[in-house]
PDB file as gemmi writes it, atoms N, CA and C in Angstrom:
CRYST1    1.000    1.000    1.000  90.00  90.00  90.00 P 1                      
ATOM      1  N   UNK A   1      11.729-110.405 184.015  1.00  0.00           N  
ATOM      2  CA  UNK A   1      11.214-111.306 185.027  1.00  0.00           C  
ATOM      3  C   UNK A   1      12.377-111.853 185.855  1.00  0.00           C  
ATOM      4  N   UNK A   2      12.130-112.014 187.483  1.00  0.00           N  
ATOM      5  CA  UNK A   2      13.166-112.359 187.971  1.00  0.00           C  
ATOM      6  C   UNK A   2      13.678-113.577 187.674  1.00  0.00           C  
ATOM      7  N   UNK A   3      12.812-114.774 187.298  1.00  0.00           N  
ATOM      8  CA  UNK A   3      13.086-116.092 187.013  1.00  0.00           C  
ATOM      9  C   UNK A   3      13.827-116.058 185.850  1.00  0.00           C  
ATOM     10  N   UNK A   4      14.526-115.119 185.484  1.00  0.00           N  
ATOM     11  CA  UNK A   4      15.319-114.900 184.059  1.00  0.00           C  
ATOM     12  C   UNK A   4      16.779-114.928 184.656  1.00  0.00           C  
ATOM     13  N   UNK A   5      17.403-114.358 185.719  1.00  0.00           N  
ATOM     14  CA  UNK A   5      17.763-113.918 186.296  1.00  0.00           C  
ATOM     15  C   UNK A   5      18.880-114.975 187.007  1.00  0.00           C  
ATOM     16  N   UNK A   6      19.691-115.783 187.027  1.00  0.00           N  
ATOM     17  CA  UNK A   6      20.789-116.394 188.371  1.00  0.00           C  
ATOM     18  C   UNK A   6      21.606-115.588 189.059  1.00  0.00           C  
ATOM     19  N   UNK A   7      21.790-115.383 190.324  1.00  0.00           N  
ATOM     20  CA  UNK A   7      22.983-114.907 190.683  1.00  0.00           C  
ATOM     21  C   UNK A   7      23.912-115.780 190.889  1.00  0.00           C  
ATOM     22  N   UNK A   8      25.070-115.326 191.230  1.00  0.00           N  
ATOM     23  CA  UNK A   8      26.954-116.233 190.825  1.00  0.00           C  
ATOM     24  C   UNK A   8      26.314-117.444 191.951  1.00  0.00           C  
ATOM     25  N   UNK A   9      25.475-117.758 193.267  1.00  0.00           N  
ATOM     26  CA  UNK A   9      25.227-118.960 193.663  1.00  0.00           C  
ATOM     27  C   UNK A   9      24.560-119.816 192.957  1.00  0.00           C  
ATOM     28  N   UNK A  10      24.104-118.944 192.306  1.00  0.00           N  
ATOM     29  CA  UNK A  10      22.878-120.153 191.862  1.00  0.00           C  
ATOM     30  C   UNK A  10      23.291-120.864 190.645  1.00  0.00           C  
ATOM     31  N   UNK A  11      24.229-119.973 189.603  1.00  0.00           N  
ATOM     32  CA  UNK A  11      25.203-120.444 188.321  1.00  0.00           C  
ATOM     33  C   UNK A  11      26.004-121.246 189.080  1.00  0.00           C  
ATOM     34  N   UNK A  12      26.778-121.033 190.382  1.00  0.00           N  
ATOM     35  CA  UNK A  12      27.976-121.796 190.478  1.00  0.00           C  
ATOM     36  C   UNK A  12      27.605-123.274 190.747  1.00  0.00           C  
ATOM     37  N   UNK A  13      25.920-123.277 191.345  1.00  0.00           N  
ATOM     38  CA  UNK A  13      24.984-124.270 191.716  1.00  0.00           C  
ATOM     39  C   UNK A  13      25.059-125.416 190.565  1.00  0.00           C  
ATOM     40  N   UNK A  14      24.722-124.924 189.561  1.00  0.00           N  
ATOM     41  CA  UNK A  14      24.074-125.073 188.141  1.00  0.00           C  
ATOM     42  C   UNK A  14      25.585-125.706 187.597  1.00  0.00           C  
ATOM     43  N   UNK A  15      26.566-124.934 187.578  1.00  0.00           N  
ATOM     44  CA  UNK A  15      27.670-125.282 186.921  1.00  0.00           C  
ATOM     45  C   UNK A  15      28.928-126.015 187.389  1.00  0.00           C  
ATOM     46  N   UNK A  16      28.129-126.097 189.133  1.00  0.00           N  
ATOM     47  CA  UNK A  16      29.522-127.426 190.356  1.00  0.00           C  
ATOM     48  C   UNK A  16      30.553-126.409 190.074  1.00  0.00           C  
ATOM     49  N   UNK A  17      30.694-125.418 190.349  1.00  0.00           N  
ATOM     50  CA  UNK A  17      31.885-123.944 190.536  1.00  0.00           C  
ATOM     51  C   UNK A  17      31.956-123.266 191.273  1.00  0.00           C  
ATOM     52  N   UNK A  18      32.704-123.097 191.964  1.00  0.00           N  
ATOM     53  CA  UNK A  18      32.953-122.177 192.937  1.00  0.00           C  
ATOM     54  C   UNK A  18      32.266-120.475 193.076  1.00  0.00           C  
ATOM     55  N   UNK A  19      31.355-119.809 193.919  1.00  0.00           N  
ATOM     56  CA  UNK A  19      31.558-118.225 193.447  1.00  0.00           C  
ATOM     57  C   UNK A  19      32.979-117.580 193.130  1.00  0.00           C  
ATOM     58  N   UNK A  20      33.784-118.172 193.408  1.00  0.00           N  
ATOM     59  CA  UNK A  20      35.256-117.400 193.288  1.00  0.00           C  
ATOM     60  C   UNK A  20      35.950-117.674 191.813  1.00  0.00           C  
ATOM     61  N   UNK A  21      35.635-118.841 191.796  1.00  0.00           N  
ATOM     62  CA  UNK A  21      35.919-119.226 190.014  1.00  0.00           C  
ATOM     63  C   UNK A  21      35.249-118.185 189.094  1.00  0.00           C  
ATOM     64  N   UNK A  22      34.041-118.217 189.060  1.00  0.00           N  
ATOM     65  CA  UNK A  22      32.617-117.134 188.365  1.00  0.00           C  
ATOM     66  C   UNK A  22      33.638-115.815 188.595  1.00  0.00           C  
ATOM     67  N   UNK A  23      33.853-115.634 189.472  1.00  0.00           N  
ATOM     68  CA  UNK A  23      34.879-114.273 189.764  1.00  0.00           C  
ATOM     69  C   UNK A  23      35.599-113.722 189.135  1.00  0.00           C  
ATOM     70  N   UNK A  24      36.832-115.026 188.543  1.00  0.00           N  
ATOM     71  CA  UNK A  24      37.612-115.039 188.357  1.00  0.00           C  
ATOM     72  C   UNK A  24      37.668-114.793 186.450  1.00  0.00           C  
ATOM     73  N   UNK A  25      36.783-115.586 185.958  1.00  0.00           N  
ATOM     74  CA  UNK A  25      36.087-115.474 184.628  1.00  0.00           C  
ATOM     75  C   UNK A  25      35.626-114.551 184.491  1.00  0.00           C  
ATOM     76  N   UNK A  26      34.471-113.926 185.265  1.00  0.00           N  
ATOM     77  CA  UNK A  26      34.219-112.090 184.892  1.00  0.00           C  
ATOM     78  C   UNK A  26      35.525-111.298 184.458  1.00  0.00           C  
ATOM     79  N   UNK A  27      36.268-111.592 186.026  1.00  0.00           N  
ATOM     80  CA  UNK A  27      37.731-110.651 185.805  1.00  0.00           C  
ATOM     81  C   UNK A  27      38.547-110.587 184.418  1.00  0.00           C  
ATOM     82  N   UNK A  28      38.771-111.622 184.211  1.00  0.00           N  
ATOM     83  CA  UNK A  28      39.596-112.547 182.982  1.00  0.00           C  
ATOM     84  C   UNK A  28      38.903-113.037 181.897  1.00  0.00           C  
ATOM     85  N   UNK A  29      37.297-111.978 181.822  1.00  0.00           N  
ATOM     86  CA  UNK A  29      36.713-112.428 180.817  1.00  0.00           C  
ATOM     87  C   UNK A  29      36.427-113.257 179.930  1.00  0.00           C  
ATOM     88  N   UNK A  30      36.700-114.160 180.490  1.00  0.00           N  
ATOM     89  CA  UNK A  30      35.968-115.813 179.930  1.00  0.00           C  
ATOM     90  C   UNK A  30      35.274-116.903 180.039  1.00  0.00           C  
ATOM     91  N   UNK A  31      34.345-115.703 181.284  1.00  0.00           N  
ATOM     92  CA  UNK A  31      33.080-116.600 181.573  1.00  0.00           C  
ATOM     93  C   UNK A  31      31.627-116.028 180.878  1.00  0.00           C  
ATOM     94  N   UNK A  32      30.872-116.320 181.247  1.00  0.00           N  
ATOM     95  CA  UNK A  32      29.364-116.059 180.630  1.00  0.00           C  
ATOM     96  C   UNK A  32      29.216-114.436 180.750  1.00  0.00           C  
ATOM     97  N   UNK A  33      28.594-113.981 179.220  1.00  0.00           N  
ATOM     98  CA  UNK A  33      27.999-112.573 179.915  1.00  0.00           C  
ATOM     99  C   UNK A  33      27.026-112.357 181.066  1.00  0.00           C  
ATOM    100  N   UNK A  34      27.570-110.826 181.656  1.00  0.00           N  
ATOM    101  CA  UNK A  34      26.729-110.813 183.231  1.00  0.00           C  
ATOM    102  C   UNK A  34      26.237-109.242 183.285  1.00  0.00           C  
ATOM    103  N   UNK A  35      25.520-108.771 183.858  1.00  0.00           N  
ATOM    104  CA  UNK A  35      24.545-107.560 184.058  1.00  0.00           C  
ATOM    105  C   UNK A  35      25.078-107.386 185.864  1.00  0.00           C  
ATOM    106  N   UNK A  36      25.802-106.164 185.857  1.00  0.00           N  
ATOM    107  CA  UNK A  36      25.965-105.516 187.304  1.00  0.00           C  
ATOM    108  C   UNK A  36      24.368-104.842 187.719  1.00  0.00           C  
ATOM    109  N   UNK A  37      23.907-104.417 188.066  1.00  0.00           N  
ATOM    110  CA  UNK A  37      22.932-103.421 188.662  1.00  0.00           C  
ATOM    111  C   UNK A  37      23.012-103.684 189.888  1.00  0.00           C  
ATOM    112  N   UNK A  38      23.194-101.966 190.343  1.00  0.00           N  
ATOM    113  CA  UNK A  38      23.090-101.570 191.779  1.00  0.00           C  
ATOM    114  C   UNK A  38      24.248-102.248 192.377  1.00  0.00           C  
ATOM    115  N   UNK A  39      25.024-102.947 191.944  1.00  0.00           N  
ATOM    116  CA  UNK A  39      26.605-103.596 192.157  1.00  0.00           C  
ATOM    117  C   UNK A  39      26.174-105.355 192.834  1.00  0.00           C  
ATOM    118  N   UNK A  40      25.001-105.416 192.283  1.00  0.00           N  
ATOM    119  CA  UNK A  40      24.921-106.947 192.323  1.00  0.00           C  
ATOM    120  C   UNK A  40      25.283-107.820 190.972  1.00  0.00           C  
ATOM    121  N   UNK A  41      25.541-108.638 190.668  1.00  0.00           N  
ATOM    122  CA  UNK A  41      26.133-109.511 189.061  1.00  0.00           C  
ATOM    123  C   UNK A  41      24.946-110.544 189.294  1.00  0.00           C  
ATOM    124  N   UNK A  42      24.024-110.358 187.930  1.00  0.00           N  
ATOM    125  CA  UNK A  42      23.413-111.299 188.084  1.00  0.00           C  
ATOM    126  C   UNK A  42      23.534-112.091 185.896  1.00  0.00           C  
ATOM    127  N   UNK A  43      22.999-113.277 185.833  1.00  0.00           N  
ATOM    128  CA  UNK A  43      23.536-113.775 184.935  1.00  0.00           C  
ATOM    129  C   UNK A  43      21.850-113.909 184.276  1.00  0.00           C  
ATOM    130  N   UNK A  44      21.797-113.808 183.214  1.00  0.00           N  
ATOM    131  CA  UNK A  44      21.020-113.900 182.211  1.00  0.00           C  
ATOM    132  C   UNK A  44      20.600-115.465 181.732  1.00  0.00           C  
ATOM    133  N   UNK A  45      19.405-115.726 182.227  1.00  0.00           N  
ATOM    134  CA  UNK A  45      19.340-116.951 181.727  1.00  0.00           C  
ATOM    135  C   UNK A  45      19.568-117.428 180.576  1.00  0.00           C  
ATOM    136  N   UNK A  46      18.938-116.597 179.390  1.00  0.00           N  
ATOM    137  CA  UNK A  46      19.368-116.620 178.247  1.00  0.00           C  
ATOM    138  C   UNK A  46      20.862-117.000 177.778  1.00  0.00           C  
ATOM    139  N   UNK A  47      21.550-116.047 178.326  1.00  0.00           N  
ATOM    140  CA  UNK A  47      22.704-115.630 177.994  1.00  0.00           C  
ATOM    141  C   UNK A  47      24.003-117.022 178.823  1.00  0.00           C  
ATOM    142  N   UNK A  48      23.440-117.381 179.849  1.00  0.00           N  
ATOM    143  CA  UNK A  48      23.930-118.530 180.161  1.00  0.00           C  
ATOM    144  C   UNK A  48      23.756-120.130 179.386  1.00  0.00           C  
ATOM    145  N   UNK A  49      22.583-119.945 179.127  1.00  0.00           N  
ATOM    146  CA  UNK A  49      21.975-121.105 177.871  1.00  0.00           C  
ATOM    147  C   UNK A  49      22.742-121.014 176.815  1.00  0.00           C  
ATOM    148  N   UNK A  50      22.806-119.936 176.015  1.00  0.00           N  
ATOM    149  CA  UNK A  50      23.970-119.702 174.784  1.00  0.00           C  
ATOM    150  C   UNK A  50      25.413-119.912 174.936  1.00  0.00           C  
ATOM    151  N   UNK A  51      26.102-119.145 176.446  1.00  0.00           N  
ATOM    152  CA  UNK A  51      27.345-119.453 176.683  1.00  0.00           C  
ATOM    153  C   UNK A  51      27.593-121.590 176.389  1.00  0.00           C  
ATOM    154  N   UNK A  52      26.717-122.060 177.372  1.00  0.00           N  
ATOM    155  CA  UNK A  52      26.442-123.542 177.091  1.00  0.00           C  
ATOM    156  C   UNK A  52      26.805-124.442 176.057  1.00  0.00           C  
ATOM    157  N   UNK A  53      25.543-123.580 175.076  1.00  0.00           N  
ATOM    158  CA  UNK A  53      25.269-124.280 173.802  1.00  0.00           C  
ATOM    159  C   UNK A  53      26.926-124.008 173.133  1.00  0.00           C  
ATOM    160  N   UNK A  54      27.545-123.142 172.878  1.00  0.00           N  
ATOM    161  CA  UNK A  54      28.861-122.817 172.501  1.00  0.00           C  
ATOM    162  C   UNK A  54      29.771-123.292 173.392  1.00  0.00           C  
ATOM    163  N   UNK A  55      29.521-123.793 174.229  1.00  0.00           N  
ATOM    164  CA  UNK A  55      31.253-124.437 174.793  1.00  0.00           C  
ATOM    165  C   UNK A  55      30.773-125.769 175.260  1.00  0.00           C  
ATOM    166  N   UNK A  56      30.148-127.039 174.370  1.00  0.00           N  
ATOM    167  CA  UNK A  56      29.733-128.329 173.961  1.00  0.00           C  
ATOM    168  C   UNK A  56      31.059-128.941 172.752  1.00  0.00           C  
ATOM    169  N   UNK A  57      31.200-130.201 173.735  1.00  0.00           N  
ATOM    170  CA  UNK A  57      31.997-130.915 172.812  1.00  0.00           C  
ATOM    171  C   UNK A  57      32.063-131.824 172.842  1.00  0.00           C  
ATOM    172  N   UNK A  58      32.539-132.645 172.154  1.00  0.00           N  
ATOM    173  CA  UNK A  58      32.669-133.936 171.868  1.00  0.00           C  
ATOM    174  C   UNK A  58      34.219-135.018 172.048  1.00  0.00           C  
ATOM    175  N   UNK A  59      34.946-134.371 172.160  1.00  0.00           N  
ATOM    176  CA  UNK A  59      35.978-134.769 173.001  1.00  0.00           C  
ATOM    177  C   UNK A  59      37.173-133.666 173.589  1.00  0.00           C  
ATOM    178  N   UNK A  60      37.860-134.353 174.369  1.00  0.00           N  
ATOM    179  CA  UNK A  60      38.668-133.607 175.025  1.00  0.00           C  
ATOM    180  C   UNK A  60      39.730-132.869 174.106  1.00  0.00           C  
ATOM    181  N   UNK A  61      39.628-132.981 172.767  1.00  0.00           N  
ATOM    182  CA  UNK A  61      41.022-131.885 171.849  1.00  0.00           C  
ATOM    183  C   UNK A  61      40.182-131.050 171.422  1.00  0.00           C  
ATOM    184  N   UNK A  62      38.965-130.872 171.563  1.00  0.00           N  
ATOM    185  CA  UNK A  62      38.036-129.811 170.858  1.00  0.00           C  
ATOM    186  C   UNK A  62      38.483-128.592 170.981  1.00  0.00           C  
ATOM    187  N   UNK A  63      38.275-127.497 170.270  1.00  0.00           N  
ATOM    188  CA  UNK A  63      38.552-126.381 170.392  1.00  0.00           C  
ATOM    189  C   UNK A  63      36.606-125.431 170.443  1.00  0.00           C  
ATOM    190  N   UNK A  64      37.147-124.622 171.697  1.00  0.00           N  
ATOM    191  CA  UNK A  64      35.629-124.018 171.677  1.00  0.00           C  
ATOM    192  C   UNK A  64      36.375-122.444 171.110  1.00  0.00           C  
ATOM    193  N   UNK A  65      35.446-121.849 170.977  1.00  0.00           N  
ATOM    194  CA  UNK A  65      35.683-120.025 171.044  1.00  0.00           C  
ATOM    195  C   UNK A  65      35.730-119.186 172.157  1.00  0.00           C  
ATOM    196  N   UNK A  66      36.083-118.471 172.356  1.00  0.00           N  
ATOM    197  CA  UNK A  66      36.393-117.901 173.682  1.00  0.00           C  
ATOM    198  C   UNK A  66      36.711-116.609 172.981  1.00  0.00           C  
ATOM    199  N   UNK A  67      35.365-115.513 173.397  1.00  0.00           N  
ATOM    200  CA  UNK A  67      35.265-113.846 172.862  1.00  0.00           C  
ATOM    201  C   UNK A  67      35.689-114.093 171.158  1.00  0.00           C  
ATOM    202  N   UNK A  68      35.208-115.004 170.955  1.00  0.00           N  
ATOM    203  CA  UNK A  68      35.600-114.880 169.415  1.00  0.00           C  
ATOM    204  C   UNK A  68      36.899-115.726 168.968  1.00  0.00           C  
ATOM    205  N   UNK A  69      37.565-116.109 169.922  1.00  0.00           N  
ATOM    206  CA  UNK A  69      38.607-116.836 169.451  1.00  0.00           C  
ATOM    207  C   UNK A  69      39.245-118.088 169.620  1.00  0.00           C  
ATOM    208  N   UNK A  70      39.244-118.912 168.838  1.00  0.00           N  
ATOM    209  CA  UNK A  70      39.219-120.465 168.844  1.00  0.00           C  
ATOM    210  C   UNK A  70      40.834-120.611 169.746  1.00  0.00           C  
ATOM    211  N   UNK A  71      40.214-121.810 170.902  1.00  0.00           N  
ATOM    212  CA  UNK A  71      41.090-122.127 171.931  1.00  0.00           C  
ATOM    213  C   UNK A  71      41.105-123.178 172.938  1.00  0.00           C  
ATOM    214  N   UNK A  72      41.415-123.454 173.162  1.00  0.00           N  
ATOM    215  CA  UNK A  72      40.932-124.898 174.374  1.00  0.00           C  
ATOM    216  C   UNK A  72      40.630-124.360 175.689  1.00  0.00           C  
ATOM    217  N   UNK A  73      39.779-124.923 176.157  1.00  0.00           N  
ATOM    218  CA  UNK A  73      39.421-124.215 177.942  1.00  0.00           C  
ATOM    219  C   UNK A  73      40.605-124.620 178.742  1.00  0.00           C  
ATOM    220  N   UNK A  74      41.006-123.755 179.415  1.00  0.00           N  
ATOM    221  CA  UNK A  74      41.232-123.668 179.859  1.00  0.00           C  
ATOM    222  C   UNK A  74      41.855-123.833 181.220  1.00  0.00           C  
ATOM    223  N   UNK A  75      42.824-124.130 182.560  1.00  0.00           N  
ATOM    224  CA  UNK A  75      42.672-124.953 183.804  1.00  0.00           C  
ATOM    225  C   UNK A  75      42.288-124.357 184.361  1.00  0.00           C  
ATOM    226  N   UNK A  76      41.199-123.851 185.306  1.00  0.00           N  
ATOM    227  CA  UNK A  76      41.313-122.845 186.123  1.00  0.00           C  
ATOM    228  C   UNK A  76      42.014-122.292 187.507  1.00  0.00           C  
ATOM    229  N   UNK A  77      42.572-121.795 188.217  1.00  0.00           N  
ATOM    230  CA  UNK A  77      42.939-121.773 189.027  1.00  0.00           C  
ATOM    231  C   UNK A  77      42.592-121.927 190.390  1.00  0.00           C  
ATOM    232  N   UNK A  78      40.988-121.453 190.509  1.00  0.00           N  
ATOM    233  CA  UNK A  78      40.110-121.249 191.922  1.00  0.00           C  
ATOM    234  C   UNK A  78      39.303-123.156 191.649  1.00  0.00           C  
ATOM    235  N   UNK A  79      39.694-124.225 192.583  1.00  0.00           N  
ATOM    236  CA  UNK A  79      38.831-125.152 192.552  1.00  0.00           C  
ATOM    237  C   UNK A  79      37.813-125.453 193.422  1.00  0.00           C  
ATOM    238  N   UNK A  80      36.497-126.388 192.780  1.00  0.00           N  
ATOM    239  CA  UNK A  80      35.422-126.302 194.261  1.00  0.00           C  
ATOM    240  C   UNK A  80      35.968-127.433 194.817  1.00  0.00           C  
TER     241      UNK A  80                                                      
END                                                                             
């Protein structure tokens, strides 16, 4: 169903991020899993809900996981 479905505006909407940030995390693999088809990236609602639920914390020394491996987020480079 399409309502399953965000593309990088509508996440970056959702998440106050830049499309170029979202970009940048695909590239550098440490943003949410994403589905290319037909060379559009669209994001899995599901799969954005879970990314979520796993990078929740409770203060700023927390350590989240990132592909499996415990780490602090990150600064990013691209800001909105």
């Amino acid at each position: 169903m399409a309502s399953d479905l965000l593309t990088p505006e509508e996440l970056g909407e959702r998440w106050h991020v830049a499309c170029e940030t979202l970009r940048y995390w695909r590239w550098n693999g440490t943003g949410a899993p994403y589905v290319k088809i037909n060379g559009c990236i669209l994001y899995r609602l599901d799969d954005v809900d879970q990314f979520e639920k796993e990078h929740v914390r409770r203060h700023t020394a927390d350590k989240v996981l990132v592909n499996g491996v415990e780490g602090k987020v990150g600064k990013n480079p691209v800001s909105h």
